[in-house]
N, C-alpha and C positions, 0 to 999 in steps of 0.2 A: 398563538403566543410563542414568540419564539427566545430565544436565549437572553437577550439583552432586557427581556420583560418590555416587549413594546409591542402593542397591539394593531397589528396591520392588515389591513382586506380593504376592497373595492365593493363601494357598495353606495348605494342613495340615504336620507338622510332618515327615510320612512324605515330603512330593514335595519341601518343603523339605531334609532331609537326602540325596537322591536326586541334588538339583539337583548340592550340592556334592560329594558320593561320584563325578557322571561328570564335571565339568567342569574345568579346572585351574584354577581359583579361588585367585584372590590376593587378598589382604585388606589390602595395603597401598597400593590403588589405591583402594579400594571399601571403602564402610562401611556398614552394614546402619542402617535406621531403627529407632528403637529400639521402636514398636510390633511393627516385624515379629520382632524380636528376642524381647519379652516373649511375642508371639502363638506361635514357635516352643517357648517350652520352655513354658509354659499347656499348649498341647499335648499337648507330651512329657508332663508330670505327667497328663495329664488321660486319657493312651490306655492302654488294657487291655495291647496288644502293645507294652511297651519296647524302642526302635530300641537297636541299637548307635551310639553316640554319635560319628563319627571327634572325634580330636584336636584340627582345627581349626577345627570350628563349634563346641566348649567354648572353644575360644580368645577367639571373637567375643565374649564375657562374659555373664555370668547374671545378670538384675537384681536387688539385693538384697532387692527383697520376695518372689522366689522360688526363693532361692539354700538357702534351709534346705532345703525341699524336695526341688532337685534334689540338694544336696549325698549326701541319704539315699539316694535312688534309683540315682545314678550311682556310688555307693559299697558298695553292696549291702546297707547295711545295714538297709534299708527292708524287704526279702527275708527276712536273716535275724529281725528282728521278728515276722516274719507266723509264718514257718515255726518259732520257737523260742518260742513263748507261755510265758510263767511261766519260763523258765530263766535268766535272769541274777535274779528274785529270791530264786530258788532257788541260784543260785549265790553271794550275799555272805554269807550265811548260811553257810556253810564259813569263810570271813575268820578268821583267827584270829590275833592279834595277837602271838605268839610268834613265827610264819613268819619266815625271815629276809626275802623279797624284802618282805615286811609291813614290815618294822624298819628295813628302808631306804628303802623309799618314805616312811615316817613323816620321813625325816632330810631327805630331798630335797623336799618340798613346801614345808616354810617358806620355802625358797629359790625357789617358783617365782613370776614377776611380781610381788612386793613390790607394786609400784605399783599394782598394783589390788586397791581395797578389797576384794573378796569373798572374794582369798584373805587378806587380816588377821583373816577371821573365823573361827570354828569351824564355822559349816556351811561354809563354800566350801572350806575346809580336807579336813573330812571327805569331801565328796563328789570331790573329787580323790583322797583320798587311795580311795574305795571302788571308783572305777572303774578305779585304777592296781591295786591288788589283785586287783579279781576278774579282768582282764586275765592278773596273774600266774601266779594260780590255775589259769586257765581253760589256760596256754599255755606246761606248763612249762618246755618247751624251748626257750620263749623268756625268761622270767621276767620280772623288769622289768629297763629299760635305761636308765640314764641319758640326758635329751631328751625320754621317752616323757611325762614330766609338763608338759611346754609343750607336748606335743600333745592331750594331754587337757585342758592347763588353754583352751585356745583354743580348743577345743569347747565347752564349758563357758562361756565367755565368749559365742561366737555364740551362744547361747541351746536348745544342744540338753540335754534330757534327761537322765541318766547312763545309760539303757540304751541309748539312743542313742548315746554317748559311748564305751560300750564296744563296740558292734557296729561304729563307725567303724574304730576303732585298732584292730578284731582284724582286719579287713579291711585294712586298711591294711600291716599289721606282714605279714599272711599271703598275701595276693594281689596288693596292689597297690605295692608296693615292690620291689626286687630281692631277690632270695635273700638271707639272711642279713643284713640290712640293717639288722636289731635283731635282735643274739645279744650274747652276753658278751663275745664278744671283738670284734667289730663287722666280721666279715673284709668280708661285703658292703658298708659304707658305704666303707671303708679302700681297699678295689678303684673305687666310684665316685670319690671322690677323685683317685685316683690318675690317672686318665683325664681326670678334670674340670679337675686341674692339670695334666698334660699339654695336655691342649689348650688351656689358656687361656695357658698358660706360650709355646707355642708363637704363639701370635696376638702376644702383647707381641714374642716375640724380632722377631716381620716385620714389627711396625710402627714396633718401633726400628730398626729395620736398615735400612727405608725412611725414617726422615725422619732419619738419618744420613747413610747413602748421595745424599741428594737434598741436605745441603749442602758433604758433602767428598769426592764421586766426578764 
């Protein structure tokens, strides 16, 4: 740690995730140079054995020339690509345009991001609308959900793939979400919420109550 609060050493990305796994490592003191930063997830992309990532060295930020990359990798869908060869184009091939989650995705696309030209066109269009589908398809117990089309269109926009695209959001919707946090009924989102207004609901009442109290108590 040197004067200016910036963390520098030469090291691999194994001794670097080590470092912060034992230490109690604050990061609102200390700020990582952004070489070591870039050299840390180069690394990570570049090692055979994938660490487990903790939460707060993804916090320290991913540079955007290799934020695609890791986004695939720490998302797993870089994993399911390798291990599911040929099956998502085997899968839009089922699409059939009758389906109802099909007949509603169809209604809810013209509505997703207006303001970007790719979706005013018919291929931007279609390919949102194929990887909202084969998601459908592929996950009937979840089908589609209303939201699910701004998270695919903003994949689509970062510049990923559409198998890409669909290997994210099934990950996403399946492992990396809370339980039920895309169903029909949205019970999982409905439950974070409810916690998420609680507590922020809670922080206003004590910071009213504090600059109340501090001028009429």
């Amino acid at each position: 740690n040197n004067n200016n609060n910036t963390l520098k050493f030469n090291s691999n990305s194994t001794n670097i995730v080590n470092y912060f796994k034992k230490s109690e490592f604050t990061f609102n003191h200390i700020k990582l140079s952004n070489e070591l930063i870039f050299e840390f997830w180069q690394n990570y992309l570049t090692s055979t054995n994938k660490l487990e990532i903790p939460l707060h060295v993804i916090c320290i930020g991913i540079p955007v020339t290799l934020r695609k990359q890791v986004w695939l990798q720490l998302s797993g869908a870089a994993q399911k690509i390798e291990q599911n060869s040929g099956f998502y184009q085997n899968l839009i091939q089922t699409i059939c345009e009758d389906n109802s989650e099909v007949k509603l995705i169809e209604k809810d696309i013209r509505r997703t991001i207006p303001e970007q030209e790719l979706f005013t066109t018919a291929e931007g269009l279609q390919r949102l609308k194929t990887v909202l589908s084969a998601f459908a398809i592929n996950n009937p117990a979840i089908g589609y959900c209303q939201g699910m089309n701004f998270v695919a269109a903003s994949l689509i926009l970062y510049g990923f793939n559409d198998e890409e695209c669909f290997w994210i959001l099934c990950n996403l919707a399946e492992y990396i979400l809370p339980c039920q946090f895309y169903t029909p009924c949205l019970s999982g989102l409905l439950t974070e919420l409810k916690f998420t207004i609680n507590d922020k609901c809670r922080m206003v009442y004590f910071s009213i109550y504090k600059i109340w109290s501090s001028k009429f108590l």
